[in-house]
C-alpha positions as CSV (number, residue, x, y, z in Angstrom):
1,X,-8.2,-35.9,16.8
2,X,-8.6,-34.0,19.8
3,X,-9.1,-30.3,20.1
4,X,-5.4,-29.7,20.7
5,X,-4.5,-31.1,17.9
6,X,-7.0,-29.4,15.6
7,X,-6.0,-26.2,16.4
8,X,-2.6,-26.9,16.1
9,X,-3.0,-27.8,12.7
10,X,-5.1,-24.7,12.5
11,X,-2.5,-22.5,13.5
12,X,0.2,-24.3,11.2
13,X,-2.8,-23.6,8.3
14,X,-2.2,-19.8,9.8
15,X,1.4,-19.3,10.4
16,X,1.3,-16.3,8.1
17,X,-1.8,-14.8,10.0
18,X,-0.8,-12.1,12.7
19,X,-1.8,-13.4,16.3
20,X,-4.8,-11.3,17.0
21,X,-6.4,-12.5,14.0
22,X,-5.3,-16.0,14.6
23,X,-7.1,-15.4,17.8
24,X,-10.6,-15.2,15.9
25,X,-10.5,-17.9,13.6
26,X,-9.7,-20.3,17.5
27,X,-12.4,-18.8,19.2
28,X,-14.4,-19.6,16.5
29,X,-13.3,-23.5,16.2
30,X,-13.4,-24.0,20.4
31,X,-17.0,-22.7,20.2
32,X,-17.5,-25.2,17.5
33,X,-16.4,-27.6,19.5
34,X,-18.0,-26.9,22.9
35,X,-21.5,-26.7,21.4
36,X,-21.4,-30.4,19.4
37,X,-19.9,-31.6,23.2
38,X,-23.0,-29.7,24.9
39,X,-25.5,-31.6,22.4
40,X,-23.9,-35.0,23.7
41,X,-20.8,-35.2,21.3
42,X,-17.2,-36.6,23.0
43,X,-14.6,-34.4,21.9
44,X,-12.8,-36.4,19.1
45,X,-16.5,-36.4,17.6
46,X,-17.0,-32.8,17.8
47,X,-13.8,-32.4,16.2
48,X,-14.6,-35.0,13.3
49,X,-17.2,-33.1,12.7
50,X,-15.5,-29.9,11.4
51,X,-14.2,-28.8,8.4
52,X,-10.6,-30.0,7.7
53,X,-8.1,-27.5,9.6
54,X,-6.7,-26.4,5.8
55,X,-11.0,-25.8,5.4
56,X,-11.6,-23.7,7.8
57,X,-8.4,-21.5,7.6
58,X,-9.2,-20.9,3.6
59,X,-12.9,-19.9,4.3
60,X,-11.6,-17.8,7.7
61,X,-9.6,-15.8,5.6
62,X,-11.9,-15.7,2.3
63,X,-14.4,-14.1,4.6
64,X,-12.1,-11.6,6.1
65,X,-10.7,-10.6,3.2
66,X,-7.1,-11.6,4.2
67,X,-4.1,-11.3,2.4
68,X,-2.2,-14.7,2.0
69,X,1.8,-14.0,1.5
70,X,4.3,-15.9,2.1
71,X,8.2,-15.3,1.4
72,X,9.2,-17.0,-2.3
73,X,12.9,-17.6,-2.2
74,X,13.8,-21.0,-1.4
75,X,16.4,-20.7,1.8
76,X,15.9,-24.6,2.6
77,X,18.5,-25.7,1.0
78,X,22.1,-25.3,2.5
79,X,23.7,-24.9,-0.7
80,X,21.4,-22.1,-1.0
81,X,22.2,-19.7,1.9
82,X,26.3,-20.7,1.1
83,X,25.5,-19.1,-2.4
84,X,23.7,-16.4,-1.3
85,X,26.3,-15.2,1.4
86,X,29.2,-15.7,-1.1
87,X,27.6,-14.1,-4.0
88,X,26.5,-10.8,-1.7
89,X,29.1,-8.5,-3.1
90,X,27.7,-8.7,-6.8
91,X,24.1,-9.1,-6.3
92,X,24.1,-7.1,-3.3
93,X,25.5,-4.3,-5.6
94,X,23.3,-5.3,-8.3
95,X,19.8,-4.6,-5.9
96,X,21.4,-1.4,-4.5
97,X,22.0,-0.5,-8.2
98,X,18.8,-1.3,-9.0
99,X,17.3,0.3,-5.9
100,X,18.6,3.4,-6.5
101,X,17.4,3.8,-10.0
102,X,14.2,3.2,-8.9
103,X,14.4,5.7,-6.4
104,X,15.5,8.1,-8.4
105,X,12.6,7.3,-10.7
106,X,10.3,7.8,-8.2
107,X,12.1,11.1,-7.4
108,X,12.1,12.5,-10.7
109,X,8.5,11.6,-11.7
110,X,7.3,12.7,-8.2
111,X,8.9,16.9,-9.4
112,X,5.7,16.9,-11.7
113,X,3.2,17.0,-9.0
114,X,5.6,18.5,-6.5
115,X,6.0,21.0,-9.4
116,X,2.1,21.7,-9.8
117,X,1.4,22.1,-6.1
118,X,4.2,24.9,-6.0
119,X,2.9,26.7,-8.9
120,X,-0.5,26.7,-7.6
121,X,0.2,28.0,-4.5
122,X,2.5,30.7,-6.1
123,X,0.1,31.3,-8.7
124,X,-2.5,31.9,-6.3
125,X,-0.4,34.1,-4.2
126,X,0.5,36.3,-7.3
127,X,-3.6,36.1,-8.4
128,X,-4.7,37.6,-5.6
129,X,-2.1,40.1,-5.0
130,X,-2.1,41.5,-8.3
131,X,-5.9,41.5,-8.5
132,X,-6.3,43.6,-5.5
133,X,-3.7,45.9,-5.7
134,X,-4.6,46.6,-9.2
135,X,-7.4,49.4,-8.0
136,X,-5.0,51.2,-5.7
137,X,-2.3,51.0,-8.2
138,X,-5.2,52.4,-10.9
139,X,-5.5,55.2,-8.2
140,X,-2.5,56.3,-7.2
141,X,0.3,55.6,-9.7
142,X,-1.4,55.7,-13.2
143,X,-4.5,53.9,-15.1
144,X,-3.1,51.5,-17.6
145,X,-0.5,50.5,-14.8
146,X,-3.4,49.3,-13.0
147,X,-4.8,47.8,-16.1
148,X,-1.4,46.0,-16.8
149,X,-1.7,44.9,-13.0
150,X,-5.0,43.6,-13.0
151,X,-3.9,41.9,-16.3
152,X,-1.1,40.1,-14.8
153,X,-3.6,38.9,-12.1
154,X,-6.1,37.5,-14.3
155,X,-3.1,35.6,-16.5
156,X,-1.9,34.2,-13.0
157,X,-5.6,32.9,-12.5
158,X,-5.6,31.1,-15.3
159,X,-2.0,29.7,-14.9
160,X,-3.6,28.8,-11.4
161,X,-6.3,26.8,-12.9
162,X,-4.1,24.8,-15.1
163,X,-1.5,24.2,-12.3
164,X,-4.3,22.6,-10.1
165,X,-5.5,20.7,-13.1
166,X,-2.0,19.3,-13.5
167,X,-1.5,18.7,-9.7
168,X,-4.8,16.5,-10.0
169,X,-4.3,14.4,-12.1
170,X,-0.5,14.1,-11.6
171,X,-1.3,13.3,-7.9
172,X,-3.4,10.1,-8.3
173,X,-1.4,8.8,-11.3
174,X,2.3,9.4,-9.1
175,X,0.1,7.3,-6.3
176,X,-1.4,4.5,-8.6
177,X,2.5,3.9,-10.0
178,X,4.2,3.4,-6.8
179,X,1.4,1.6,-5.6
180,X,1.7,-0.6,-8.3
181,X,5.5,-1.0,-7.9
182,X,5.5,-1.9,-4.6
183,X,3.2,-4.5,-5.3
184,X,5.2,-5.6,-8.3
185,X,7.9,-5.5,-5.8
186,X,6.3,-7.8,-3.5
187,X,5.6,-10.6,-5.8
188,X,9.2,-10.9,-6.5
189,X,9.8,-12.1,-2.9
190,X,6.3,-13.0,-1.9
191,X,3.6,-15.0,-3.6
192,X,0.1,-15.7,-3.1
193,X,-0.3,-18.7,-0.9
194,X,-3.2,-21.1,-2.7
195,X,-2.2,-24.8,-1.5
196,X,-4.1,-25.8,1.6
């Protein structure tokens, strides 16, 4: 095998690696290469001397830490496509159905930490307002209005506190679910590529 050759089949072993990263793992193999053909090697027997092209792809991206996708639905087959294309009105309508429930999933359980963010700014708006207005209202207008102020101030701090306890935990969870839907998403048109 020459050195053409291997890194075609290295690149077909990488067809679902963008090209910069493709890049790396060909540098790597021509250095390979030229080193064994400094030390005395002709080129088909620095070549034999490597891993398999399927190898050295699968430890390339086990030591980056690649992701390995490819798409799932089987559009080979003729018969295929002519199904899909004919069938688009129903199952189009059935995954824009389905789309727009999720989304308005994802809308409606997205309010509760939209909702505690707004109550803790407003909270904290009314917090401090009340609680520093309450001496000149104590002054000038009467003494248990200023009381009833600074009352309403302390009652809005605590609301506060519980509306940024809400918005963080809310937060993280709301992230953590569409994360994971997206990725449950994903595996229903992609899978994990472990054949090499």
């Amino acid at each position: 095998m020459t050195e053409k050759e291997y890194l075609d089949a290295l690149n077909k072993a990488l067809k679902w690696l963008p090209k910069p990263e493709k890049e790396i793992c060909f540098n790597y193999a021509r250095e390979m290469i030229e080193d064994r053909i400094e030390n005395g090697f002709s080129e088909a027997e620095a070549v034999a001397q490597l891993e398999t092209p399927g190898q050295m792809a699968k430890a390339f991206l086990e030591d980056r830490g690649s992701l390995k996708f490819k798409f799932s639905l089987p559009l080979n087959s003729g018969l295929t496509v002519i199904l899909l294309v004919l069938g688009f009105p129903l199952w189009g309508a059935l995954l824009l159905a389905g789309l727009m429930v999720l989304l308005a999933g994802f809308l409606i359980a997205g309010c509760v930490p939209f909702l505690c963010v707004v109550l803790t700014v407003s909270l904290l708006f009314v917090a401090l307002v009340s609680v520093s207005a309450s001496p000149f209202v104590m002054g000038t207008v009467s003494f248990t209005a200023g009381i009833i102020q600074f009352g309403v101030g302390m009652m809005a701090l605590g609301g506060l506190i519980l509306a940024a306890l809400g918005a963080s935990l809310s937060i993280p969870w709301f992230k953590s679910a569409v994360m994971k839907t997206a990725q449950n998403l994903r595996s229903l048109f992609f899978q994990e590529v472990k054949k090499w």
